[in-house]
C-alpha positions in Angstrom: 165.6 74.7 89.6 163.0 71.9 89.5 159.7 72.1 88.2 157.9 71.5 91.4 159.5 75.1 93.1 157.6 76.4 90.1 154.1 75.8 91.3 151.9 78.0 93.2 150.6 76.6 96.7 146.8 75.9 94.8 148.8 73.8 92.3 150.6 71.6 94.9 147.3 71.0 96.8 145.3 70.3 93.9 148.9 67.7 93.2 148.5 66.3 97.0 144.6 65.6 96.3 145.2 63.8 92.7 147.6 61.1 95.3 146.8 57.7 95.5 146.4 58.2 99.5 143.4 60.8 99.2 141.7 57.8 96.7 141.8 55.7 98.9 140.6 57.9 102.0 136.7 58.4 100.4 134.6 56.0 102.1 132.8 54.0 100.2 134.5 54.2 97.1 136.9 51.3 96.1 139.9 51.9 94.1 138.4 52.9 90.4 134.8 53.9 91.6 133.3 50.4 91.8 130.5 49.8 94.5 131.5 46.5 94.0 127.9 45.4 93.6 127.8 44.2 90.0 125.1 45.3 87.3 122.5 43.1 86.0 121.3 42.7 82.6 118.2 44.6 83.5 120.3 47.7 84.6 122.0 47.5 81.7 119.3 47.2 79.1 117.6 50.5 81.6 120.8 52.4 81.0 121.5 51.4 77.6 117.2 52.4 76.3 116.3 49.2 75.0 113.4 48.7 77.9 111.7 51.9 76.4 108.5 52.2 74.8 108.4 53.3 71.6 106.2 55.7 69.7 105.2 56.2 66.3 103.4 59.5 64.4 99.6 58.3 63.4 97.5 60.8 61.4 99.6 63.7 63.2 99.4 62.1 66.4 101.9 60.4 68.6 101.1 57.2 70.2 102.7 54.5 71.5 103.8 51.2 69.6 
């Protein structure tokens, strides 16, 4: 007996959807997730916090640097 006449028919579908076919069927998607349009430094330094502003505690209040 193989593994695969184990499976309940939810457990084959969820198998059939994991397939390289059904990537590959999402429009707009490229294989991995990519947009293909790549980041800039600005994006990154957005995602990564560094173009935050930063506050400091003076006399019990917070203001910014």
């Amino acid at each position: 007996m193989k593994f695969a006449d184990q499976l309940s028919d939810k457990h084959k579908q969820l198998e059939q959807m994991k397939s390289p076919k059904m990537k590959q069927s999402l429009p707009g998607l490229k294989a991995g997730g990519k947009t293909g349009k790549p980041m800039s430094r600005r994006d990154w330094e957005d995602i990564m916090g560094t173009r935050r502003d930063t506050y400091e505690r003076r006399n019990g209040a917070v203001r910014r640097k």
